[in-house]
N, C-alpha and C positions, 0 to 999 in steps of 0.2 A: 828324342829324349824329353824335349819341353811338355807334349803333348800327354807323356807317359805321365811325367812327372805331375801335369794338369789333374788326371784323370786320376791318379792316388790321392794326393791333396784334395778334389772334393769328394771320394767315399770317407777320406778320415773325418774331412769338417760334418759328412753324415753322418756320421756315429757317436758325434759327441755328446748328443742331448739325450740320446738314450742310453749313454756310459753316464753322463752326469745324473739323470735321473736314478738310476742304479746306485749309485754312490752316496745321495742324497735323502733315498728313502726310508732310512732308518730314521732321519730326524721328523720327518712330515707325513710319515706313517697315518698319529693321531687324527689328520686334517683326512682322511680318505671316506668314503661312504660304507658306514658299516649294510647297508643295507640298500643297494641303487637295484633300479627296475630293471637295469637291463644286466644282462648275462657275467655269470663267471668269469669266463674268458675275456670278453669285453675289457671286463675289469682290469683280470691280471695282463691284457697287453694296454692296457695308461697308466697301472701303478708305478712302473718305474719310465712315465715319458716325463719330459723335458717342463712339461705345463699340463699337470695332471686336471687340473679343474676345469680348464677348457675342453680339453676333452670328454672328463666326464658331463659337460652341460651337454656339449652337443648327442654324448650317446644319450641322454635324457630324451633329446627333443627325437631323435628316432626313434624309439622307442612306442614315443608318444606315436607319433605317424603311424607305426605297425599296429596301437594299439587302436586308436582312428578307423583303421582299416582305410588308410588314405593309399589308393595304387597309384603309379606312376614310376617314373625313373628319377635319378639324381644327378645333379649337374654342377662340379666344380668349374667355375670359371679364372683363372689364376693358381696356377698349379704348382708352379716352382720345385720342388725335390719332391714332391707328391706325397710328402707326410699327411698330411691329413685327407686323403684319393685315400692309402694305404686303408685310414682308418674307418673310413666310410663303407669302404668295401667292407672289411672284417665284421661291420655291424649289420649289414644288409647284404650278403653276397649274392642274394636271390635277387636284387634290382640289377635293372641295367646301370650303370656310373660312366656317365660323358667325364671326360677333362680336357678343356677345352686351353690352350696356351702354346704362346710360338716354342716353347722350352729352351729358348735362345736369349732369352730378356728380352727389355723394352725393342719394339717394333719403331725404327727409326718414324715415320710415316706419322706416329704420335707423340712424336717430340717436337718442340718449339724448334724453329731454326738456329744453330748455330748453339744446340743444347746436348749434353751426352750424358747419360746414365750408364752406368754398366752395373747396374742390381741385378740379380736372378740370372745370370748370364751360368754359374756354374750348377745347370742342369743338363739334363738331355731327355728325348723321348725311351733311348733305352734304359737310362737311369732310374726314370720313373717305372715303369714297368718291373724293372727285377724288382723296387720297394714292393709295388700294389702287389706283384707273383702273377702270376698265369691264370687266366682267366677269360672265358666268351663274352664274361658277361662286363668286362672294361672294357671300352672306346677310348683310345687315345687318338687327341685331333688335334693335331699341330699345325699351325698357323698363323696370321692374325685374323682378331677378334677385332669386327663381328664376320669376315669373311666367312667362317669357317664354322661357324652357326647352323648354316643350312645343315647339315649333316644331319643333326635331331630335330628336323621341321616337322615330321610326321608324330614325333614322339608326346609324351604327356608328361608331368614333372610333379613330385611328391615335395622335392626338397631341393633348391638353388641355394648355392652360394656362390657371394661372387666379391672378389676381391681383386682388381687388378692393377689401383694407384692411377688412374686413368681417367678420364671423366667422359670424353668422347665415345671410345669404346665398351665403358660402362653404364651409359645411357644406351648405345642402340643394344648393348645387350639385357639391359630392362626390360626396353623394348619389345624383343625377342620373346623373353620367357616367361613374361606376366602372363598375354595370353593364354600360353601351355603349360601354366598352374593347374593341377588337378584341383577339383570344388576339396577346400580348407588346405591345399599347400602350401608352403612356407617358403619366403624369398628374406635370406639377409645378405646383408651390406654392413659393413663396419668399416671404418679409417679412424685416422688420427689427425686426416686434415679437415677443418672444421668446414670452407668454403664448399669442399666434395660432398660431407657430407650435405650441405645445405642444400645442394644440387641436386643430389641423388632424394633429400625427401621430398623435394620440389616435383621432383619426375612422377617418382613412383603415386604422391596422392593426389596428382592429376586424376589416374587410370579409376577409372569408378569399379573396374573390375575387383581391386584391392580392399582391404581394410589395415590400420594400421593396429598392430596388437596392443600398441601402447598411448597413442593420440599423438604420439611425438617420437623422441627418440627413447630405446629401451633403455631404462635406469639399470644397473647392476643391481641386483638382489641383495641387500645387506647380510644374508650368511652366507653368501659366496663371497672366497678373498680375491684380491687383481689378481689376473691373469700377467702372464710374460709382458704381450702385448700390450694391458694396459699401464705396467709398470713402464716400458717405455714410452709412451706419451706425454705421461707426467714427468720421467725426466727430462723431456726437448722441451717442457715446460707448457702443454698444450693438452687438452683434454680427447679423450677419447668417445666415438659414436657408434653405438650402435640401434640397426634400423631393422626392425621386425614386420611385415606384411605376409597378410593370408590373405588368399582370393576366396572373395566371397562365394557363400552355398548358391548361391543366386546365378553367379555371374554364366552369359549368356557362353556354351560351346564354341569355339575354335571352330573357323571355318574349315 
């Protein structure tokens, strides 16, 4: 019964933000893009999510990619209930989409001794899969990271994200997929802890392969409002980062 009981309590905690989005969109309606690049559909499946802007930025920057004609595949790194796997797919279902995460929470092995988290613990591999639906063209690769990397060594990458509150396992997966940046792919990182991100721009504009989009960390666009996520940062009283790199037209081919 516990287990039963587990397993209904988190599809309900899933469905909130797109019942609350639903509920909420008559008043925030006005904020929406009367006219965005990317598709109908698109559209109408972020109109009623949880964090409409965020979404619509990221189908912007796809968009861009298709428009680019940048090939390669897509790579979530931190996947958690696989809401935004779901939506990446729906924008590009023609790429291949790696998601790479133990879907168990944090991977003891990356925890300080005698430290416990239990974030992101109420996922699963099957959970994520009915969200993203049926598909060749999803990889789910459950693991830890960067173990479990190898899986797409062969592959090329149009667009990384990578998010996993980790810093060890976020550097070697920098590591990993600078390299197999397609020529003008995009690699972002975002936190809300100021030290990681310091770490992670340290890493990345080592890599002479990169460029930063920004010289530094990406400002928010003053006609874009915060997002969820940046609204919580500012409440723990801490500011938010994020980190924008493209591999240069230059940069020398993957061995």
């Amino acid at each position: 019964m516990p287990a039963i009981a587990s397993q209904i309590g988190s599809r309900v905690r899933a469905r909130i933000p797109a019942v609350r989005g639903r509920l909420l969109r008559p008043l925030v309606r006005f904020r929406e893009m009367r006219f965005p690049t990317f598709s109908r559909e698109v559209h109408d499946a972020i109109a009623t999510s949880d964090d409409y802007f965020r979404y619509a930025t990221l189908a912007l920057a796809l968009e861009r990619v298709r428009q680019e004609q940048i090939r390669g595949a897509m790579a979530e790194i931190g996947v958690w209930r696989g809401e935004t796997s779901a939506f990446l797919h729906r924008c590009a279902p023609e790429r291949r989409l790696y998601l790479f995460d133990t879907f168990a929470g944090f991977d003891e092995r990356d925890l300080a001794p005698g430290r416990a988290d239990a974030r992101f613990r109420d996922t699963s591999v099957e959970a994520v899969r009915r969200r993203v639906g049926p598909s060749t063209n999803v990889m789910l690769v459950p693991g830890h990271v960067p173990g479990t990397l190898a899986e797409a060594s062969e592959e090329r990458f149009a667009v990384v994200l990578l998010d996993l509150d980790l810093f060890e396992p976020t550097r070697a997966s920098l590591e990993f997929f600078y390299p197999r940046l397609a020529s003008g792919g995009y690699l972002h990182c975002a936190t809300d802890w100021e030290p990681y991100a310091q770490q992670m721009l340290t890493v990345l504009s080592a890599e002479p392969s990169l460029v930063n989009t920004t010289g530094g960390y990406a400002p928010r666009p003053d006609y874009r409002p915060l997002t969820k996520f940046e609204r919580r940062g500012m409440k723990l009283g801490h500011g938010v980062w994020d980190i924008v790199f493209r591999r240069r037209a230059t940069a020398a081919p993957l061995d």
